[in-house]
C-alpha positions as CSV (number, residue, x, y, z in Angstrom):
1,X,191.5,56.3,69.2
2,X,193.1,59.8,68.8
3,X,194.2,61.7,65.2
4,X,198.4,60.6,66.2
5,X,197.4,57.3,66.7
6,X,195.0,57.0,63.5
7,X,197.5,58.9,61.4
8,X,200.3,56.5,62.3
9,X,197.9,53.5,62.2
10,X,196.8,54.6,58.4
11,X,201.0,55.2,57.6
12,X,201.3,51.7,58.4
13,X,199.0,50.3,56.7
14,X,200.0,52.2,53.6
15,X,203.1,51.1,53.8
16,X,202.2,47.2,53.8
17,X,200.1,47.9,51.1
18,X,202.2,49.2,49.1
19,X,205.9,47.8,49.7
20,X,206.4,44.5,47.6
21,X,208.8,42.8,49.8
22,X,211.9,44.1,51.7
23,X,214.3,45.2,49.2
24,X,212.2,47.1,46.3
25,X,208.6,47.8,46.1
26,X,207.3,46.3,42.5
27,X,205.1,49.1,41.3
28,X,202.5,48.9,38.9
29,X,202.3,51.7,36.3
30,X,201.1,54.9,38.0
31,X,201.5,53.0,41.1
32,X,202.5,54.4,44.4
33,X,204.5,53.4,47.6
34,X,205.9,54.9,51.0
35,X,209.1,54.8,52.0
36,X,210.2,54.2,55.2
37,X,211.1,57.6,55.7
38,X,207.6,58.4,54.8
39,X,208.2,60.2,51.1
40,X,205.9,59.1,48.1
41,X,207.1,57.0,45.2
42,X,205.8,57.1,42.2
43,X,206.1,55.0,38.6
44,X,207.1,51.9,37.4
45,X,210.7,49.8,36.9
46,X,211.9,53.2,37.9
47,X,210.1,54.8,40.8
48,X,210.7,58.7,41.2
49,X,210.8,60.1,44.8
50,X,207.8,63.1,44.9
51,X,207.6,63.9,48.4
52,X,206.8,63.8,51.8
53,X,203.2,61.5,51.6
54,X,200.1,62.9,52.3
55,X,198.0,60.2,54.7
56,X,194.3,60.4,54.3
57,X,193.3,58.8,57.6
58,X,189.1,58.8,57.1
59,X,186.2,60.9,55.3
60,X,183.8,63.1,56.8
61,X,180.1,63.6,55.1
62,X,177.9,65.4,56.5
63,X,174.2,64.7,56.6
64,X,172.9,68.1,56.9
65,X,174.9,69.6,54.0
66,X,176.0,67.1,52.2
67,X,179.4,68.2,52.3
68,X,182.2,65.9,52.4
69,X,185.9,66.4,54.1
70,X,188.7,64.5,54.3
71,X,191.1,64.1,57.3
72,X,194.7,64.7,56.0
73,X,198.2,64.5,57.4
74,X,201.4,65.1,56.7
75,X,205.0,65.4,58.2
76,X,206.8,68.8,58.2
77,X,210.1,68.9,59.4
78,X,209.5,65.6,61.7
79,X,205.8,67.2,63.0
80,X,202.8,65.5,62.4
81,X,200.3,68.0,61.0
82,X,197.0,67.3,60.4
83,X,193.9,69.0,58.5
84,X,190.4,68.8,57.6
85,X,190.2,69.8,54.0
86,X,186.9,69.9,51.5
87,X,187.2,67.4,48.8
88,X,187.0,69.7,46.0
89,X,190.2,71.2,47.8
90,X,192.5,67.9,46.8
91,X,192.1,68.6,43.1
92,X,195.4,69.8,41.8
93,X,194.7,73.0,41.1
94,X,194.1,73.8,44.8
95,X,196.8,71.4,46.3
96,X,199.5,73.7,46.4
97,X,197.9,75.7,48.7
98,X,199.0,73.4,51.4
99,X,202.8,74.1,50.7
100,X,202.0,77.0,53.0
101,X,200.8,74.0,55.6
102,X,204.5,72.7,55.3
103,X,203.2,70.2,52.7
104,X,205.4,68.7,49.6
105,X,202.3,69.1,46.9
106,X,203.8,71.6,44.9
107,X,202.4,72.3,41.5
108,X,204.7,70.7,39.5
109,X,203.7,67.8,41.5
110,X,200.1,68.4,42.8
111,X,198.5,65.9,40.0
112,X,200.8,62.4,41.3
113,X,199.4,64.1,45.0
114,X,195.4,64.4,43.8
115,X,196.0,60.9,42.3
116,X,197.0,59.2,45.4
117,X,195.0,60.9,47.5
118,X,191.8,59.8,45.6
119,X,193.2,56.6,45.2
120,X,193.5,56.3,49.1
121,X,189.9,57.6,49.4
122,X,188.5,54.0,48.2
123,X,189.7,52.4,51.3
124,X,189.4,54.6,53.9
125,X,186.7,54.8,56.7
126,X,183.6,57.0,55.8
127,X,182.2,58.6,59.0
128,X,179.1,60.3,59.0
129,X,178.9,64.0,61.2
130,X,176.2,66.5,61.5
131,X,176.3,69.9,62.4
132,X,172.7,71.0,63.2
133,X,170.9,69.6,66.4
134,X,167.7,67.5,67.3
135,X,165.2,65.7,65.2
136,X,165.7,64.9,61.9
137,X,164.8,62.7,59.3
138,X,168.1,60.7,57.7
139,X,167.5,58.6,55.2
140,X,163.5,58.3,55.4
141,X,164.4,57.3,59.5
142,X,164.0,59.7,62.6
143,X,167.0,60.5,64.8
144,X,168.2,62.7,66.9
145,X,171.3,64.6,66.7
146,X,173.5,65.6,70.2
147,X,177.0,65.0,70.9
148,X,176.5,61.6,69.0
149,X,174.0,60.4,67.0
150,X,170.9,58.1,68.2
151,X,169.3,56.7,65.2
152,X,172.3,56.9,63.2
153,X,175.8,56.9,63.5
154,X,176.8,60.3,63.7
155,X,178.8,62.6,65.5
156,X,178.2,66.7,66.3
157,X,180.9,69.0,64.4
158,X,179.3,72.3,64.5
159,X,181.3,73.7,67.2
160,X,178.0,76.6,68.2
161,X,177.1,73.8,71.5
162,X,179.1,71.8,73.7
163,X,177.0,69.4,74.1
164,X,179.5,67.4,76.4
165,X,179.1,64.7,77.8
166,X,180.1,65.5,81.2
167,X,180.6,62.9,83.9
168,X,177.9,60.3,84.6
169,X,174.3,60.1,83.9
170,X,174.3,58.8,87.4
171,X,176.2,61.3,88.5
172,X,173.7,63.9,87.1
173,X,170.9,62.1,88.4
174,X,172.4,62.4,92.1
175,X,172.8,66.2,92.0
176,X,168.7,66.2,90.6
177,X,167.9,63.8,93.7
178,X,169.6,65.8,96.1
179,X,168.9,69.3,95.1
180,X,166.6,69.8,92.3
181,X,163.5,66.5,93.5
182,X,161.3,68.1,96.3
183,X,161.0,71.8,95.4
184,X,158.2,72.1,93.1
185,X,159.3,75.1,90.7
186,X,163.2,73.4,90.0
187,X,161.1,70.4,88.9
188,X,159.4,72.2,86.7
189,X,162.7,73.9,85.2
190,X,163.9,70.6,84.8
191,X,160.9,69.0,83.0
192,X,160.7,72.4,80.7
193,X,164.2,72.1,79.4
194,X,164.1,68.2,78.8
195,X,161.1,69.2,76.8
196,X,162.7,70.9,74.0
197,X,163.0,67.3,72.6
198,X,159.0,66.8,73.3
199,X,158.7,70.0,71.0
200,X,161.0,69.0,68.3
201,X,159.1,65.8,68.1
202,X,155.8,67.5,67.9
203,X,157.2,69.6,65.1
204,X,157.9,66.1,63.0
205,X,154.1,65.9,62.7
206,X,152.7,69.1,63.8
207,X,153.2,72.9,63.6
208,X,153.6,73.4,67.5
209,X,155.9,76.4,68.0
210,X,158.0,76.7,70.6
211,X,157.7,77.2,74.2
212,X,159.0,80.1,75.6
213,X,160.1,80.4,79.4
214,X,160.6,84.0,81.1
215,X,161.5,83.9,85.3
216,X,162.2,87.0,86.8
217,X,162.7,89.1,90.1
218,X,163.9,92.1,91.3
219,X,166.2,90.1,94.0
220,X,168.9,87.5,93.5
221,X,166.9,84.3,93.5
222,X,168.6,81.6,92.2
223,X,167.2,82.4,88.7
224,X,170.4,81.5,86.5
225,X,170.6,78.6,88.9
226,X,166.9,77.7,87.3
227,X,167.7,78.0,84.4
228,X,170.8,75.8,84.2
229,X,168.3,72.8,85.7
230,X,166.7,73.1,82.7
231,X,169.6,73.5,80.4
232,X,171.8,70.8,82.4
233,X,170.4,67.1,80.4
234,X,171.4,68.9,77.1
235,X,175.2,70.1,77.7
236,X,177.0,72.5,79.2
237,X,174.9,74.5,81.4
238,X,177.4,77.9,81.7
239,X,177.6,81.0,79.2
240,X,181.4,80.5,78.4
241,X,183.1,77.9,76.1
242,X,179.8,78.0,73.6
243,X,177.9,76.7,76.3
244,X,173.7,76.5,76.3
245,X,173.3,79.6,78.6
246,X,173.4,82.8,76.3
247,X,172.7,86.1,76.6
248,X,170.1,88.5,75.9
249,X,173.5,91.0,74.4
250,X,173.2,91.2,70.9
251,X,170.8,92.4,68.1
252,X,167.6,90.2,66.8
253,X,169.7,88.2,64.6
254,X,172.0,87.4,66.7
255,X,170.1,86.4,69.5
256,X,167.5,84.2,66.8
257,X,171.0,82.7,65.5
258,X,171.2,81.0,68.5
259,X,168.2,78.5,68.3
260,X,168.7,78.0,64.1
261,X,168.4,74.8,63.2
262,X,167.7,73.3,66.5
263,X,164.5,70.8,67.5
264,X,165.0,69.9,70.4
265,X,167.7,71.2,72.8
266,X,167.0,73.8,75.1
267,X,168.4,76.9,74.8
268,X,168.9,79.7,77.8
269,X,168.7,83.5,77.3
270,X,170.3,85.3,81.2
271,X,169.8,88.7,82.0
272,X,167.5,90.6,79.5
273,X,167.7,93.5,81.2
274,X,171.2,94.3,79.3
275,X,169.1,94.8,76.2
276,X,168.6,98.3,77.6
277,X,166.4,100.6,75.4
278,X,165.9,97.3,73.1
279,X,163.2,96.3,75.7
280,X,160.5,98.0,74.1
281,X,161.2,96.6,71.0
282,X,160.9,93.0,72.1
283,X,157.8,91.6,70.8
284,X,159.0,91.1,67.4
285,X,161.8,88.8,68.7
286,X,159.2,87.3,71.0
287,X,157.0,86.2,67.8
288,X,160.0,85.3,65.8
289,X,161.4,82.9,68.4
290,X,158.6,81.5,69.3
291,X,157.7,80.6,65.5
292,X,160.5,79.5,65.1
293,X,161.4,81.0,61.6
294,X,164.4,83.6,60.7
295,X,162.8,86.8,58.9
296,X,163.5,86.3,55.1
297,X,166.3,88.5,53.8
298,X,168.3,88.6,50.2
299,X,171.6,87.8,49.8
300,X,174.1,90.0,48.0
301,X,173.3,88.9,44.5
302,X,169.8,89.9,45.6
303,X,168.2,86.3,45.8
304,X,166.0,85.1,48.7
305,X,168.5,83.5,51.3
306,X,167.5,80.0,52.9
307,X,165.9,80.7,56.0
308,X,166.4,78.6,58.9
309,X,163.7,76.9,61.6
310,X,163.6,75.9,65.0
311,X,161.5,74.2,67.3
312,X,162.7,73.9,70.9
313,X,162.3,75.4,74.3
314,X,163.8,78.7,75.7
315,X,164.1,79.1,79.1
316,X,164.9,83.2,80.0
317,X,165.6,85.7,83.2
318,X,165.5,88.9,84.0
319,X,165.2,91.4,86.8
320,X,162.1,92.1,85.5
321,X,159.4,91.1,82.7
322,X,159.8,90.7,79.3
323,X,156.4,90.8,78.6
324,X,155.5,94.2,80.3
325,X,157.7,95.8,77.3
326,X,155.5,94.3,74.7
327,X,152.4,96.4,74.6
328,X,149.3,95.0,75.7
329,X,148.8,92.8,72.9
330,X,147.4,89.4,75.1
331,X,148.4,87.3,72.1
332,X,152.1,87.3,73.0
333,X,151.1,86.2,76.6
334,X,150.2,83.0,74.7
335,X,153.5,83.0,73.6
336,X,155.8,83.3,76.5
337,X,154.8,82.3,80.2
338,X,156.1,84.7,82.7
339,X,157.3,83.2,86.4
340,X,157.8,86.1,88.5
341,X,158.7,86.7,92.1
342,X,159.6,83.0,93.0
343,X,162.9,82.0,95.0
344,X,164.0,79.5,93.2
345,X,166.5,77.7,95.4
346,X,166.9,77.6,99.6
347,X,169.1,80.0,99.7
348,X,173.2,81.0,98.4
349,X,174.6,77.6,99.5
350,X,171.9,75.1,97.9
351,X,172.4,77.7,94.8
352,X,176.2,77.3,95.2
353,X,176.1,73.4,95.6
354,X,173.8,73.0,92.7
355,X,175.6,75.1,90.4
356,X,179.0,73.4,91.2
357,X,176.8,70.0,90.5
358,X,175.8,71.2,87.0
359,X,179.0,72.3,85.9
360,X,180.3,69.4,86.3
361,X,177.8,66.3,85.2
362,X,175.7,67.2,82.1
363,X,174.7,66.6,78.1
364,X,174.2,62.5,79.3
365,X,170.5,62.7,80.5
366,X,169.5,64.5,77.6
367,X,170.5,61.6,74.9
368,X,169.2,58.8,77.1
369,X,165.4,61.0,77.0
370,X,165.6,61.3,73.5
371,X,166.2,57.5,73.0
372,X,163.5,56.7,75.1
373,X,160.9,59.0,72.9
374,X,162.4,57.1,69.7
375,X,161.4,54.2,71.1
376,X,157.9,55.5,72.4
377,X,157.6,57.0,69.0
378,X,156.1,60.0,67.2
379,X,152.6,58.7,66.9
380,X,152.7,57.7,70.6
381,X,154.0,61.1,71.8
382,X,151.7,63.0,69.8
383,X,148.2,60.8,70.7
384,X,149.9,61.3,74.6
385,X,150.2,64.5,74.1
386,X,146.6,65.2,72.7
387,X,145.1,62.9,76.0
388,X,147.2,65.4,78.1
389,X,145.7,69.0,76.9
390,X,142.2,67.6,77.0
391,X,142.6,66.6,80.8
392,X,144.4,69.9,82.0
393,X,141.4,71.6,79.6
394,X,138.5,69.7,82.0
395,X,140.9,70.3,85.2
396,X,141.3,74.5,83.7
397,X,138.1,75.9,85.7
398,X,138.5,79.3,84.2
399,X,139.2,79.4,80.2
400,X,139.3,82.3,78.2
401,X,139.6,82.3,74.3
402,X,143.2,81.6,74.4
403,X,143.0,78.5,77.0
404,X,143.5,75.7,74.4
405,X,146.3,77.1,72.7
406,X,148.5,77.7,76.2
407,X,146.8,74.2,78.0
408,X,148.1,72.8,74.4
409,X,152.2,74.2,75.4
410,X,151.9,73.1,79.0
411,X,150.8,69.7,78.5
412,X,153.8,69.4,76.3
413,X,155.6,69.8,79.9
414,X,153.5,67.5,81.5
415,X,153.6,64.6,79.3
416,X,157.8,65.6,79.5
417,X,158.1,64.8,83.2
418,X,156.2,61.2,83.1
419,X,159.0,60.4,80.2
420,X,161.4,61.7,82.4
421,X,160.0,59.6,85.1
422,X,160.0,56.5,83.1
423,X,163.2,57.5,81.2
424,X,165.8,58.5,83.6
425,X,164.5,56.8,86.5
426,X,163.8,59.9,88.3
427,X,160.9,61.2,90.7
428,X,159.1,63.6,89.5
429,X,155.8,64.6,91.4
430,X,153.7,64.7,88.2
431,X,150.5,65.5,89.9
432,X,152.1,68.6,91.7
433,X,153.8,69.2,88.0
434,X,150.4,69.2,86.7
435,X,149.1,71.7,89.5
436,X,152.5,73.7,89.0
437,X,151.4,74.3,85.1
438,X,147.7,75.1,86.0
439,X,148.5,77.9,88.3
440,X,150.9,79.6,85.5
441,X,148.0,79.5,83.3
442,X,145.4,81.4,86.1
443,X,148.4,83.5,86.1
444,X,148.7,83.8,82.4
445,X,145.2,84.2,82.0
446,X,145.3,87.2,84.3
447,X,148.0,88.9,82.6
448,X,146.6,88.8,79.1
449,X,143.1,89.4,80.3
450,X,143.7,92.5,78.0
451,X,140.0,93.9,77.8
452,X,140.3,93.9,81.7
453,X,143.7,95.6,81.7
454,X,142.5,98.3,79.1
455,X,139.1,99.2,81.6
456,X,141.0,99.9,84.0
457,X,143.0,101.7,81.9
458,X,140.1,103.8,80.6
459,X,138.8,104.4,83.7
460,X,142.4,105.9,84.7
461,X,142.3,107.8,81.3
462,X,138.5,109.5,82.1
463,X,139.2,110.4,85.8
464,X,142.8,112.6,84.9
465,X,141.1,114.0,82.2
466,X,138.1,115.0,83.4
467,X,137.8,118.5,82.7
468,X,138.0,117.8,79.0
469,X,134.6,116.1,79.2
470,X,131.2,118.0,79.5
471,X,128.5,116.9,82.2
472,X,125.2,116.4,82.3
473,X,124.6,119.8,83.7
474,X,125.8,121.8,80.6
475,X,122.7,121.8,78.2
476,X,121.0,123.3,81.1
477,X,123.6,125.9,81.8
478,X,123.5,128.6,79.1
479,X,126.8,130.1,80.3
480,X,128.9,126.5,80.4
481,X,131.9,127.1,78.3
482,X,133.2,123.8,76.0
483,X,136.7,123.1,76.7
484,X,139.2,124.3,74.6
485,X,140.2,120.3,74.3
486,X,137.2,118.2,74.2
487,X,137.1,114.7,74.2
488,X,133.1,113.8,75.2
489,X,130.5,114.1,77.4
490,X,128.9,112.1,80.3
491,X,125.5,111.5,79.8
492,X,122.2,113.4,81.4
493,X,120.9,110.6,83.6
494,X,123.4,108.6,84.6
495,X,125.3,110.0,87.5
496,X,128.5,109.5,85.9
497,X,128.4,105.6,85.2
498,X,128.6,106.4,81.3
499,X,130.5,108.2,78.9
500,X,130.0,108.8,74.9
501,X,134.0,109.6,74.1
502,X,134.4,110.8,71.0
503,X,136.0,108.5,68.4
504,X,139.7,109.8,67.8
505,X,140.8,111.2,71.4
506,X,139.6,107.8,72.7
507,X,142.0,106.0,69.8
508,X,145.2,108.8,71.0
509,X,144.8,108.1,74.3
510,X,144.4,104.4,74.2
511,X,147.5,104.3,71.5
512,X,149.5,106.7,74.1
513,X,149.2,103.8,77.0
514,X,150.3,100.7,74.4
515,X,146.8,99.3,72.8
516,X,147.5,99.2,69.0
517,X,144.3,96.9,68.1
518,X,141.4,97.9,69.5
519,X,139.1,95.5,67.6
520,X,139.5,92.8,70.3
521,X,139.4,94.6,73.3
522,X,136.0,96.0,71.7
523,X,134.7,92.4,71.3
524,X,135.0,92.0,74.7
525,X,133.7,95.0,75.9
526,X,130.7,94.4,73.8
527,X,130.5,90.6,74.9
528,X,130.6,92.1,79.0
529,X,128.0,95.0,78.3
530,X,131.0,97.4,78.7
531,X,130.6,98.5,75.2
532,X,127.1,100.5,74.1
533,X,124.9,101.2,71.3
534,X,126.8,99.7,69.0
535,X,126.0,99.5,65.2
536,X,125.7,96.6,63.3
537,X,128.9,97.1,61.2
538,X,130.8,98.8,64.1
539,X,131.4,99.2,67.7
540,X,130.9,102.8,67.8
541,X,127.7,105.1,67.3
542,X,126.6,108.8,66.7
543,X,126.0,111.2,69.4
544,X,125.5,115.2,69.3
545,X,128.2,116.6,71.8
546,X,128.4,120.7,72.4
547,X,125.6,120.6,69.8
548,X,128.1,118.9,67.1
549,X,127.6,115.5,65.6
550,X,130.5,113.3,66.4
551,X,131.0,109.3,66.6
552,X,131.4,108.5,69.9
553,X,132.1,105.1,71.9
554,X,129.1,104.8,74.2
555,X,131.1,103.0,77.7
556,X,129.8,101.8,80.9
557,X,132.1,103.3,83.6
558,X,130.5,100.9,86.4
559,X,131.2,97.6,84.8
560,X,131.4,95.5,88.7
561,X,134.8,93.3,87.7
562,X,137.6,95.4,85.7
563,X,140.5,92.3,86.4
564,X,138.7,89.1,86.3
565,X,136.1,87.0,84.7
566,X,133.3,84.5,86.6
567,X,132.3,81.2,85.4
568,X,129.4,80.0,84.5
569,X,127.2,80.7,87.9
570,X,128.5,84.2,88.2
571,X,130.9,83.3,91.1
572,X,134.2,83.8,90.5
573,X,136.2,80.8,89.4
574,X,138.9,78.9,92.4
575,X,142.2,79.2,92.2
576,X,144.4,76.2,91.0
577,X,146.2,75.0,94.7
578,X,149.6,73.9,94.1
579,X,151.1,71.4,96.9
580,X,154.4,72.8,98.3
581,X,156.6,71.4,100.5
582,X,154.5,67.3,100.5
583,X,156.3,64.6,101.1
584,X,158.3,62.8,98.2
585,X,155.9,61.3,95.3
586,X,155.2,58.1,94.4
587,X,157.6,57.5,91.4
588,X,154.7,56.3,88.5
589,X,155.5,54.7,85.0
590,X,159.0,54.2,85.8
591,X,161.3,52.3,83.3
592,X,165.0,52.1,82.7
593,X,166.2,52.8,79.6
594,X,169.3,50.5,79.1
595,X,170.0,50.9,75.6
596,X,173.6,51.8,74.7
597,X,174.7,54.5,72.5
598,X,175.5,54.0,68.9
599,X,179.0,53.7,68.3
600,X,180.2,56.6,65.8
């Protein structure tokens, strides 16, 4: 039913109420009646004429604030107008602010209007809305808040997403069958943005953060294509019209403002490279999105402002990494995975022929997934979820201190695309999924390999600046002059594969190329035998250099493997193969999900 055809439905029925018979209303003291020219009586034997009427057609309270509205109309020079006013707005004081509106509540007449319009607030319809999205728990009972409720009879107001819906869930799933079901890397776009709802979930029981998705390349791709895959289930998959596909453009706030209050639709970031000089500055907004937590701030009375939370699933692109302007701190690799150099679709026309597709059939697959994981049910999801990282852990052959923690994120995305599979009824290879997710860790793994990344460093940083370094041949060489900038010595006896660098140029030159915490990196160099002579206490020692005592790092310049670790039997460890291009899978644990949508 639309607002004209409410309005008039509630006039009517006002009108009945209130009219006695056909001649003369019989009002009760203080009662009230409408004419049929739609003006408000008021009184007894002798009814006084106050207005035009002011309809209240339903009330609106909201389950994340608690605030309540009430839908109002009016009729202003034979125009229906309508309005959502604030309750505490119809008290009489503030009714007269509607004359500007074209309303009749004057202040000489604003009390008869604040009587009526409470009195017409016993009978109307309440209706519940929400403006925050995802999980939540209403009432002691979890639901999840999209376009409509689904758990509770809700519906969205907050006007940041359009959620849609869009044409057809079958009409979605015809687009995925055709263009997105086969290629290996769009399947994995799809199951990462239907598992913002797996992460919301989660973050009912557990403190999962978010995931954090990064694609880049130099050459046009199909990246934004990806990313709308991903973004497609959950609404409008464009950048215009408060769509799900934002932008990088902005300042930290604005871009964190985006994902506030959200757990569990998937959010998309296109074209970080218009962040400009920014880049270097992004591993603060790379923590704070994927902790989901605003920075605290004061408001202007100088009190701590509520800060808001998120847990959800970003999907990003770029023409080139985020993560190569964050230093090379390898906890943030844990953060965000980086997919780089992949062609995403077959070429401009399957891009073209997707993208029309998206544009035109989402935010209906997304509800139906997050029914389906209500009825599997948190406990299920997260005991599912805990069986999933500890078989990707066994499968992992190489692991490295941070291995549980990303194996932990990616199995989220595993466990997503056998709900998918049983929930929407698609056909999801989940074995190739599974392989997909296995190489981006290898590939993780090598990027924040960070004590591998700073030897070779080092080595760099010895070889340029050799001549700042004395050799083994000047304690035998009376005449050798120090240089005027020294920075260490290479040992007598060791042909060059060691060097004791002295304590602070080693810190300045290692700072210079990004490494702000040393400590780790040291623990690994020690671990490796990189690292020398250590004391007990510390990783560095005491060495007389150009007959001065100075603390020096004692390092191996011959370490055999600078980039990559071996397992257990000193071989190095195989590479994760992921199937491309095998015939389509086997659809497993599929299941129709039938329910209907709540009504509002």
């Amino acid at each position: 039913m639309d607002e004209d055809t409410m309005y008039e439905e509630c006039l009517d029925e006002a009108e009945e109420a209130d009219q006695a018979d056909e001649e003369q209303a019989e009002c009760t003291p203080q009662g009230f009646f409408i004419d049929e020219d739609n003006y408000l009586w008021v009184g007894g034997d002798e009814p006084e004429k106050v207005g035009k009427a002011i309809i209240m057609s339903h009330v609106e309270s909201n389950i994340d604030t608690g605030d309540v509205t009430a839908h109002i109309g009016f009729e202003y020079r034979g125009e229906i107008r309508e309005l959502d006013v604030p309750r505490e707005r119809l008290a009489s004081k503030f009714l007269p602010e509607l004359v500007g509106k074209g309303a009749d509540c004057r202040a000489d007449v604003a009390k008869i209007y604040e009587e009526n319009l409470f009195k017409q607030e016993e009978t109307v319809k309440l209706i519940n809305v929400h403006s925050k999205v995802g999980w939540r728990k209403v009432g002691g009972k979890t639901a999840f808040l999209h376009a409509r409720g689904i758990g509770i009879k809700s519906r969205y107001v907050g006007g940041q997403f359009d959620l849609g819906p869009s044409g057809t869930l079958e009409e979605w799933k015809q687009v995925i069958d055709e263009h997105v079901i086969g290629r290996p890397w769009l399947e994995l776009m799809l199951a990462a943005g239907l598992s913002s709802a797996v992460v919301g979930m989660l973050a009912l029981r557990t403190s999962v953060n978010s995931l954090l998705f990064h694609i880049f390349n130099r050459t046009t791709t199909g990246k934004t294509t990806a990313i709308r895959v991903g973004l497609s289930p959950w609404g409008n998959p464009d950048s215009t019209s408060n769509g799900l596909l934002r932008t990088w453009n902005g300042t930290d706030a604005g871009i964190a403002a985006h994902f506030r209050d959200n757990f569990g639709i998937a959010i998309g970031l296109d074209e970080a490279s218009v962040r400009g000089e920014k880049q270097r500055q992004s591993a603060s907004l790379v923590y704070q999105l994927a902790m989901g937590r605003d920075r605290d701030r004061l408001t202007g009375g100088s009190k701590r402002a509520e800060t808001a939370e998120w847990a959800t699933t970003m999907i990003s692109n770029a023409e080139h990494s985020i993560l190569d302007f964050c230093g090379k701190n390898g906890g943030i690799r844990a953060r965000m995975f980086e997919i780089g150099g992949i062609q995403w679709t077959d070429g401009p026309e399957h891009a073209e022929a997707l993208t029309e597709g998206l544009l035109e059939h989402y935010g209906v697959a997304g509800p139906e997934f997050a029914r389906y994981l209500l009825d599997v049910g948190e406990e299920a999801v997260e005991e599912l979820w805990k069986n999933q990282r500890e078989v990707m852990m066994a499968k992992l052959t190489a692991q490295d201190k941070l291995s549980a923690r990303v194996v932990g994120k990616l199995a989220i995305i595993a466990i997503t695309g056998a709900f998918a599979n049983a929930a929407l009824d698609l056909s999801l290879d989940l074995e190739r999924l599974e392989d997909t997710l296995l190489l981006v860790e290898t590939m993780s793994q090598r990027e924040r390999a960070e004590w591998a990344r700073a030897y070779d460093d080092l080595k760099q940083i010895v070889t340029t600046n050799n001549a700042r370094f004395i050799n083994e041949t000047f304690d035998r060489d009376k005449n050798a002059k120090i240089p005027s900038t020294l920075w260490g010595k290479f040992p007598r006896g060791k042909g060059g594969t060691e060097v004791n660098f002295i304590a602070n140029p080693f810190k300045e030159a290692m700072k210079m190329k990004g490494y702000l915490n040393l400590d780790p990196i040291f623990d690994d160099w020690k671990r490796l035998g990189i690292l020398q002579h250590t004391e007990k206490d510390r990783f560095s020692t005491n060495r007389k250099i150009a007959g001065v005592d100075n603390e020096v790092f004692v390092i191996r310049l011959d370490f055999a493997d600078g980039s990559e670790e071996t397992d257990d039997a000193g071989e190095e460890a195989p590479k994760p193969k992921v199937k491309v291009g095998s015939k389509r899978p086997v659809v497993r644990n599929r299941q129709a999900a039938t329910e209907e949508d709540e009504e509002m």
